[in-house]
C-alpha positions as CSV (number, residue, x, y, z in Angstrom):
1,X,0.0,0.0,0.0
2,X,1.0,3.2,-0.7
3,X,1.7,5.9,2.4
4,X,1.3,9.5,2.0
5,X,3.8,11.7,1.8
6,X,6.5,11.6,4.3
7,X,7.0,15.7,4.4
8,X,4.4,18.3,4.5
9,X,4.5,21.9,5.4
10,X,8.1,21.6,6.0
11,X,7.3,18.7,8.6
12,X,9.0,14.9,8.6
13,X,7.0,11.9,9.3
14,X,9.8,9.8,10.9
15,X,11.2,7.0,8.2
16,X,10.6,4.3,10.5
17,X,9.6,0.3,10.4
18,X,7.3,1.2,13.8
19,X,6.0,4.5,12.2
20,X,5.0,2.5,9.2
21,X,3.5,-0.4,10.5
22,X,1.2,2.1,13.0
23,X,0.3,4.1,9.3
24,X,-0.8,1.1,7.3
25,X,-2.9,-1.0,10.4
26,X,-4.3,3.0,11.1
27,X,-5.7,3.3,7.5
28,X,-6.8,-0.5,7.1
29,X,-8.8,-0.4,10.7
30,X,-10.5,3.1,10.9
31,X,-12.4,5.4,8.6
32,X,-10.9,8.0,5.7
33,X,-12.2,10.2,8.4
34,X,-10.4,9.3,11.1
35,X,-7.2,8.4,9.7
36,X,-7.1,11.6,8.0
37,X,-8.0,13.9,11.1
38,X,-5.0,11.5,12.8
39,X,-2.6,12.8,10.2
40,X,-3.3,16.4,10.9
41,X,-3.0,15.7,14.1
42,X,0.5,14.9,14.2
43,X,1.5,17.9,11.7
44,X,-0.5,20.4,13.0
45,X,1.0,19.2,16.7
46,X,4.8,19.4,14.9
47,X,3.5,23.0,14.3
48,X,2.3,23.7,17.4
49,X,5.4,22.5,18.7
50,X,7.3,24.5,16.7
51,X,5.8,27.6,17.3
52,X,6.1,26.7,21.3
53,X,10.2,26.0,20.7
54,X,9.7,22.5,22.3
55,X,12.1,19.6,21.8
56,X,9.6,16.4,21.1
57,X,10.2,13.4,19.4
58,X,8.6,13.1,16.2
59,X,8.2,9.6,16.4
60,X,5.9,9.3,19.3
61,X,4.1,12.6,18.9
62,X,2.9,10.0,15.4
63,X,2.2,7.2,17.0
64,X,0.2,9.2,19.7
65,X,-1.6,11.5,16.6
66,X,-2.5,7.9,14.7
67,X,-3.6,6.2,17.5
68,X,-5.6,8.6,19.6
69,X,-8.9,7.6,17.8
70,X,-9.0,4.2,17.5
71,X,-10.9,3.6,20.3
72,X,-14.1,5.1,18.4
73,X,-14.3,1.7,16.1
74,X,-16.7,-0.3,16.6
75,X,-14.8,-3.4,18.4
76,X,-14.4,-1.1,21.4
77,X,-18.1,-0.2,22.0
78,X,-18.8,-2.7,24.2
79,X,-15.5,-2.4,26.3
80,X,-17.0,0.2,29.2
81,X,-14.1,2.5,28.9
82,X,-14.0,5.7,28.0
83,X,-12.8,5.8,23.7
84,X,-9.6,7.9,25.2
85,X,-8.7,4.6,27.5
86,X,-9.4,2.1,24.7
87,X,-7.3,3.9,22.2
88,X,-4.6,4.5,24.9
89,X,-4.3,0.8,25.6
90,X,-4.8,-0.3,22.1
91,X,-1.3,1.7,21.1
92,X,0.2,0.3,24.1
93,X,-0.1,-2.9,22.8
94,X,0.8,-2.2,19.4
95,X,4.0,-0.5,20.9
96,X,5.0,-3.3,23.6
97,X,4.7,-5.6,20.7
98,X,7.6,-3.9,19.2
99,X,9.7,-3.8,21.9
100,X,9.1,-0.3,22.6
101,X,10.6,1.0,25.9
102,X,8.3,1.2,28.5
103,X,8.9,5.4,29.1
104,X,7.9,5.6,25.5
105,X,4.9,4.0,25.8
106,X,4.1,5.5,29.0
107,X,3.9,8.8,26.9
108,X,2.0,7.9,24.2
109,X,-0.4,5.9,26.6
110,X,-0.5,9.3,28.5
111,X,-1.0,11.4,25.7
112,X,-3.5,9.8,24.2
113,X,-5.8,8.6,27.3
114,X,-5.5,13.2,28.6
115,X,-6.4,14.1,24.5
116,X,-9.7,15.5,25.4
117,X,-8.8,16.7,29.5
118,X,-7.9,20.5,28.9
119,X,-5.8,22.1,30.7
120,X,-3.5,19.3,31.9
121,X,-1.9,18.1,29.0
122,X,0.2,21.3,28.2
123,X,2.1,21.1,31.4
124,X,3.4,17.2,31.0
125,X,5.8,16.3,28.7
126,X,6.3,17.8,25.3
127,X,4.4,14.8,23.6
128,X,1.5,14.9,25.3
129,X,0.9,18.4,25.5
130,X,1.3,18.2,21.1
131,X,-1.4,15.7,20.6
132,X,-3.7,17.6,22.7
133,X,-2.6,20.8,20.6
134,X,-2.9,19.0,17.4
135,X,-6.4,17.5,18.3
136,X,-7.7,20.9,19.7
137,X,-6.4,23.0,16.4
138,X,-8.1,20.3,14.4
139,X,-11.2,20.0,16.1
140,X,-12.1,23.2,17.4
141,X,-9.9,25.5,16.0
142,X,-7.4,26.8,19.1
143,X,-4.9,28.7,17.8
144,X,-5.8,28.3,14.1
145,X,-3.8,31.8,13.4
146,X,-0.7,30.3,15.0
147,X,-0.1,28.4,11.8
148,X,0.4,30.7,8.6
149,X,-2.0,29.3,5.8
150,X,-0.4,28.2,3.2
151,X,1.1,25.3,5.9
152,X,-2.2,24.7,7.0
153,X,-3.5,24.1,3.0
154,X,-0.9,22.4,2.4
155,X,-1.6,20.1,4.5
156,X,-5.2,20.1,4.4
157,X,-4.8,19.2,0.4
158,X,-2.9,16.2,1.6
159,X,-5.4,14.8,4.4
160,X,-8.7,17.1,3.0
161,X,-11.7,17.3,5.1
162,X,-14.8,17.8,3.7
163,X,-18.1,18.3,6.1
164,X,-15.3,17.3,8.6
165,X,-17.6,19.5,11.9
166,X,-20.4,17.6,10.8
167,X,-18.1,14.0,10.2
168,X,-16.4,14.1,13.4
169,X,-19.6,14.9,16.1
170,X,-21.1,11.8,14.3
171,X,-17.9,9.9,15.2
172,X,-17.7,10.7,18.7
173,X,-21.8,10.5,18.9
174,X,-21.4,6.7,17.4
175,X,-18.5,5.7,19.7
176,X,-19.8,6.8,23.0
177,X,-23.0,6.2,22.2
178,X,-23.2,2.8,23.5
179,X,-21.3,3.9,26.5
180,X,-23.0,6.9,28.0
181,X,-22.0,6.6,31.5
182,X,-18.2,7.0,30.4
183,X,-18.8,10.6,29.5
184,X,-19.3,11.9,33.4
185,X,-17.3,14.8,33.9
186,X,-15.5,15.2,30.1
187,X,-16.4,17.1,27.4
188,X,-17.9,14.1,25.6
189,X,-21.3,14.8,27.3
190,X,-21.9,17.4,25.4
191,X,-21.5,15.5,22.7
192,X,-24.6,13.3,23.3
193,X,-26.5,16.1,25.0
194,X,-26.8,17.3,21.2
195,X,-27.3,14.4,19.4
196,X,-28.9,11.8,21.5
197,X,-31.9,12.2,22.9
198,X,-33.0,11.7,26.2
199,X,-29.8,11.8,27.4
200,X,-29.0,13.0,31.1
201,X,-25.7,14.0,31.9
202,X,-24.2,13.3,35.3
203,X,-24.1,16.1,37.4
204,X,-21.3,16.2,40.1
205,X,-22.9,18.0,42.6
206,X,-25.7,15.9,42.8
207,X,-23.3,13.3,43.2
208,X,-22.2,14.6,45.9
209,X,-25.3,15.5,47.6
210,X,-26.5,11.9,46.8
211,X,-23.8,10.0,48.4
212,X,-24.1,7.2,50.9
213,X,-22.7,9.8,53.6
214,X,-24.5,11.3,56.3
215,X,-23.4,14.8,55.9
């Protein structure tokens, strides 16, 4: 199979058997959709990293971009975790099955699993705080002037994405769908608030105010 280009807006996708073999069982086990957004993930966070002056390595900033997703699919509805766990531990096996060192795949575990938890990620490790910033430049659009625009279409001609607002909430909706109680207390909720009806978020205070304790 043939793998997209290995440099885009003056950004390298690391030459490697590991990077490789995460890009081909990414684009043969996910949507056009998803694979795509993964890929401008991991430029737009190579970017952000950039424009930050952080040292990361480019190898598991990818692996954490390709992976952070996977736990959408469909094999990983029934699993009771939340989609950022699933994917988490589904690239921790891919990388312990390579013989990955285990600080490595602590940080793309990490990474991935905090991808949707604001406000922590940019104060851990240069690799986790780049998938969050690739993911939130993606999907919502932080910092989209940090990036100059002919970088940004550049890459966006590579990895297009067309209706990709509309795309992506019907991703999330399907994934967590059939696992509402996973979305207490992340930004998923609002998610199926939206699109699913009848759906009642947990609310922390009455949590609290419900609890087995006295007072």
């Amino acid at each position: 199979m043939e793998i997209d280009s290995n440099r885009v807006a003056n950004v390298d996708v690391p030459r490697t058997k590991l990077v490789r073999e995460a890009t081909e069982l990414i684009r043969d086990t996910t949507s056009e959709l998803i694979y795509h957004h993964s890929r401008r993930v991991y430029f737009f966070g190579s970017l952000q990293g950039r424009n930050r002056d952080l040292s990361f390595d480019p190898e598991l900033l990818y692996l954490g971009a390709m992976f952070h997703d996977v736990g959408l699919n469909e094999s990983f509805h029934s699993s009771g975790h939340r989609f950022e766990v699933d994917s988490a531990d589904e690239a921790k096996r891919f990388l312990q099955a390579h013989g990955v060192p285990e600080d490595s795949v602590r940080r793309v575990w990490t990474a991935i699993a905090l991808h949707t938890t604001p406000g922590i990620p940019e104060f851990m490790e240069p690799e986790v705080a780049l998938v969050t910033a690739g993911v939130e430049y993606d999907v919502l659009g932080i910092g989209y002037g940090a990036i100059p625009e002919p970088e940004r279409a550049e890459i966006v001609a590579l990895h297009p994405r067309p209706d990709f607002k509309r795309q992506i909430l019907k991703a999330f909706t399907d994934g967590i769908r059939p696992k509402p109680e996973t979305t207490f207390g992340n930004v998923k909720a609002d998610v199926l608030e939206h699109f699913v009806p009848g759906f009642q978020r947990g609310d922390f205070v009455r949590t609290i105010l419900e609890s087995p304790w006295k007072e």
